[in-house]
VEXPABA-546940 format. One record per residue (C-alpha): residue in one letter; x negated, z, y negated. Coordinates in steps of 0.5 Angstrom, whole numbers, plus 500, padded with zeros to 3 digits. Layout:
# residues N
 code  px  pz  py
    A   X   Z   Y
...
This chain:
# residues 332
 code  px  pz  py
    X 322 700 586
    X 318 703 580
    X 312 698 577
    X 308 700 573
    X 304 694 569
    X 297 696 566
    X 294 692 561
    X 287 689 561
    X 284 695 558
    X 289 700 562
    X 285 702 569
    X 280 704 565
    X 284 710 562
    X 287 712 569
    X 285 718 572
    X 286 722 578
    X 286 730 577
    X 290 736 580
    X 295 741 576
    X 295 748 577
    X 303 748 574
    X 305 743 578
    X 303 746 585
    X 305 752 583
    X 312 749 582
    X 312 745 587
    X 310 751 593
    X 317 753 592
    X 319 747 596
    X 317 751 601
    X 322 755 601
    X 327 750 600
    X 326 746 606
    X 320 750 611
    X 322 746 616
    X 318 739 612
    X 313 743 609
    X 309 747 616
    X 302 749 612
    X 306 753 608
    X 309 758 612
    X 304 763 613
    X 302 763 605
    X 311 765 604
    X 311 770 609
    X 305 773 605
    X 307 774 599
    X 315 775 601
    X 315 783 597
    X 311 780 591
    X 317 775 590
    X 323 778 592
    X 320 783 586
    X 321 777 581
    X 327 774 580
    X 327 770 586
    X 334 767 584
    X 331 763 579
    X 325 761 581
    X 329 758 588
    X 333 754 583
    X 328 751 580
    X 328 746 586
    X 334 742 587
    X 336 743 595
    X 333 737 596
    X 327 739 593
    X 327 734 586
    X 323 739 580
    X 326 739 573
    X 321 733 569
    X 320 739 564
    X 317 744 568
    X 311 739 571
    X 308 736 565
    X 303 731 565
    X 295 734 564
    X 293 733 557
    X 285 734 560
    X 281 734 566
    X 282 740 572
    X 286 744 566
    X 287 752 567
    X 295 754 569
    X 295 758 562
    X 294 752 558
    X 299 748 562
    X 303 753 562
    X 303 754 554
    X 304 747 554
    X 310 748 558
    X 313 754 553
    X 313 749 547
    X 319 745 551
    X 324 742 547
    X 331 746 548
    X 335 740 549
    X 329 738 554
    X 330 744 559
    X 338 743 559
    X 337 736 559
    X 332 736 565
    X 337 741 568
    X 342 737 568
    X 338 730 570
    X 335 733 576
    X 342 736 580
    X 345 731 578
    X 340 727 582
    X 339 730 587
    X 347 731 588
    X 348 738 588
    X 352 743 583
    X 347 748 578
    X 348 754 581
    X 349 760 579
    X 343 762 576
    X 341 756 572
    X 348 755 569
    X 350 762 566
    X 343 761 562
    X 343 754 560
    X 347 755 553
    X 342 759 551
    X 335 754 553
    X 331 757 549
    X 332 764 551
    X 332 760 559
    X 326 757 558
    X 322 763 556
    X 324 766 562
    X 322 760 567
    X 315 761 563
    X 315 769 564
    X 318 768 572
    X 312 762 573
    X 307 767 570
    X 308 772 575
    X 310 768 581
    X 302 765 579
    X 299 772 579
    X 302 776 584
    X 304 771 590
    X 298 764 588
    X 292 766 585
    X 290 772 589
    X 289 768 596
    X 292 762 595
    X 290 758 589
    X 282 759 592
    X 284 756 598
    X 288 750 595
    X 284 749 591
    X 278 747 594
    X 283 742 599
    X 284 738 592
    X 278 738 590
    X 276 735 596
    X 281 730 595
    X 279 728 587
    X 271 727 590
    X 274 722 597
    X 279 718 591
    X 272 717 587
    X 268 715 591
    X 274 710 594
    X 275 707 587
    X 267 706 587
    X 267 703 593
    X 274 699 593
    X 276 698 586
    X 283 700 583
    X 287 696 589
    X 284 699 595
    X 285 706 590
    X 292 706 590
    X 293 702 597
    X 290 709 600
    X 294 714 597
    X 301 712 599
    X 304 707 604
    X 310 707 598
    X 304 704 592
    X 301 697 592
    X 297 694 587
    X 298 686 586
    X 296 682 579
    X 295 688 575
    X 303 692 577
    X 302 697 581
    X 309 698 585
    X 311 705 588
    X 317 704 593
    X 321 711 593
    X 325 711 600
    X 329 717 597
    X 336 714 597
    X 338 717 592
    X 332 715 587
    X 334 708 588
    X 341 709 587
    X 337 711 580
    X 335 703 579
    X 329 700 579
    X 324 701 572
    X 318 698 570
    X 314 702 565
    X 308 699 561
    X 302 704 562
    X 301 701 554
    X 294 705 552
    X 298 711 555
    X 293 712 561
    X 296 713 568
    X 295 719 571
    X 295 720 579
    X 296 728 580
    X 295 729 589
    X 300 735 591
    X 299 740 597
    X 307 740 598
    X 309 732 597
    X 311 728 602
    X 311 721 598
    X 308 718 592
    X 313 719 586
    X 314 719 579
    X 318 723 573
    X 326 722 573
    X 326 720 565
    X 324 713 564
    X 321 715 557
    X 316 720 560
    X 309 718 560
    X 306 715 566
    X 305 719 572
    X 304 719 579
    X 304 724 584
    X 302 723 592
    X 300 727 598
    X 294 730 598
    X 289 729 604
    X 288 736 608
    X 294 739 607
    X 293 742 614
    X 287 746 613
    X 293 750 608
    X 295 754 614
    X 287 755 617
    X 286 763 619
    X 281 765 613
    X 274 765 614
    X 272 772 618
    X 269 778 614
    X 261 777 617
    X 259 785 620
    X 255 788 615
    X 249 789 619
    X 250 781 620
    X 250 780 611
    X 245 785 610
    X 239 780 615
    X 240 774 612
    X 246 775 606
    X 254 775 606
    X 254 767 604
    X 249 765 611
    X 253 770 615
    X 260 767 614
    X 258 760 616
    X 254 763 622
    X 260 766 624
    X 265 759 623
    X 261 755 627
    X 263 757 633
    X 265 751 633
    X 262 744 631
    X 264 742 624
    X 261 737 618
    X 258 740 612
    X 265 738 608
    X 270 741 613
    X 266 748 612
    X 267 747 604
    X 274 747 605
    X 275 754 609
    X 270 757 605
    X 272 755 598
    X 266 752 594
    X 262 745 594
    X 259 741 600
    X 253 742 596
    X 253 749 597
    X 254 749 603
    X 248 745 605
    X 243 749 602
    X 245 755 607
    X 245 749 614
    X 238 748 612
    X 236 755 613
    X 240 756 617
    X 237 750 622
    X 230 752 620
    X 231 758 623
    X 233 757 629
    X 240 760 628
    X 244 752 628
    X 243 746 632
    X 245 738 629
    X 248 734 632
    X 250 726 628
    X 257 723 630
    X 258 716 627
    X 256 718 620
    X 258 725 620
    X 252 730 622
    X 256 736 626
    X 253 743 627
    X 254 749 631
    X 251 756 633
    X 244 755 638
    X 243 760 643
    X 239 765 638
    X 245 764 633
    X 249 766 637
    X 246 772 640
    X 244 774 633
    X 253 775 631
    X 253 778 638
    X 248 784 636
    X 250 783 629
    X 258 786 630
């Protein structure tokens, strides 16, 4: 059992973002256990040639067997939504002894002998460090950002704005109750209860946020909320964030160039996704951009004819109309 105790002052300096770093560290789970991770599957097969140009032997033993990650290559956000080259900054001005230490902490956790890649390298961390930063930079730019980053993006983004508006609505006990069966909030000490035995052989602990802030980071390749190994470290939290399933969705199709050139690339897309209901919130996420956006291009859309509006509950579905359709027909 972790406990986080919070001060008077403490909620107000909690904040929810996501960390480019961290994702791109935790993917690699992926391929540790692809069983546990599905959504995952079609993205390590695309890039399959990309990493094996790499060195694929560090990169995989970058993640334990059982998936723990090192503290050291995940650090906390110092800012709101940062870029992966100021974290990975961030990250190359790791401390020596902290890259040995976070090494040895992680397998020894996780039960599992340093393999061969990680042990013939930690007598000189320094050198080891500068080559993890070299490998995750190419690991980012050949296999994540082309494709992946996008689409993984906005799925946190959309996670980020649903955790908002459930603080607004719910306070922080509602906030954290929500996140992850395995967090409770009661009389101001958020409890996170990890169910890995092997990090409750660990013991117990209970961190004061201090003034410190407590971050709250969602992960597209987690299956329980959990926090840092090393109790000295500032206080963080990551969880599972929601729609990890729309990771293994089919891009969007291209729309015919005739189709883009009547009523423009943007509207032509979404005409040709709603081949099947859906909300304005679930279009932005295939597409990548803000529901906002989205919107403005289902209102013309409607007024032209070319969608139909349906109310579910709360949420309005929309679909292609007759003349929608005969117009993607006669666009291909």
């Amino acid at each position: 059992m972790f406990e986080f105790a919070f001060g008077v002052d403490d909620l107000a300096t909690t904040w929810i973002t996501y960390s480019p770093l961290q994702e791109a560290v935790f993917s690699l789970r992926a391929r540790r256990r692809p069983a546990v991770y599905p959504h995952y599957r079609r993205w390590t097969a695309s890039w399959a040639t990309e990493y094996r140009e790499l060195d694929f032997g560090l990169l995989d033993a970058l993640v334990t067997p059982r998936v723990w990650v090192p503290d050291f290559l995940t650090p906390r956000p110092s800012s709101r939504r940062p870029s992966f080259e100021s974290e990975l900054a961030l990250l190359a001005r790791t401390a020596p002894e902290t890259v040995a230490k976070d090494f040895a902490a992680a397998y020894r956790g996780d039960g599992a002998p340093l393999p061969a890649a990680l042990a013939s390298r930690l007598d000189d961390p320094e050198r080891l460090l500068a080559h993890c930063v070299a490998q995750l930079r190419g690991y980012w730019e050949r296999c994540l950002l082309p494709r992946w980053w996008p689409r993984a993006r906005a799925v946190l983004e959309a996670d980020l704005a649903y955790r908002g508006r459930l603080f607004a609505e719910h306070g922080a006990e509602g906030l954290f109750a929500d996140l992850s069966p395995q967090l409770s909030w009661h009389a101001g000490v958020l409890r996170l209860d990890d169910p890995d035995p092997r990090v409750r052989a660990l013991g117990g602990r209970c961190t004061r946020v201090a003034g410190r802030g407590l971050v709250l980071l969602p992960t597209l390749c987690g299956r329980n909320a959990h926090t840092v190994i090393d109790p000295g470290e500032p206080p963080v939290i990551s969880y599972p964030a929601r729609g990890t399933a729309l990771l293994d969705e089919q891009p969007p199709p291209q729309p015919p160039d005739a189709l883009a050139e009547l009523i423009g690339p943007p509207r032509a897309r979404l005409l040709l996704l709603l081949a099947h209901p859906a909300t304005t919130t679930a279009l932005a996420h295939r597409l990548g951009v803000t529901p906002g956006a989205v919107s403005r291009h289902l209102s013309a859309l409607s007024a032209a004819g070319l969608l139909t509006r349906t109310r579910s509950g709360r949420s309005v579905l929309y679909a292609r109309s007759p003349l929608g359709t005969a117009l993607t027909t006669h666009g291909r």
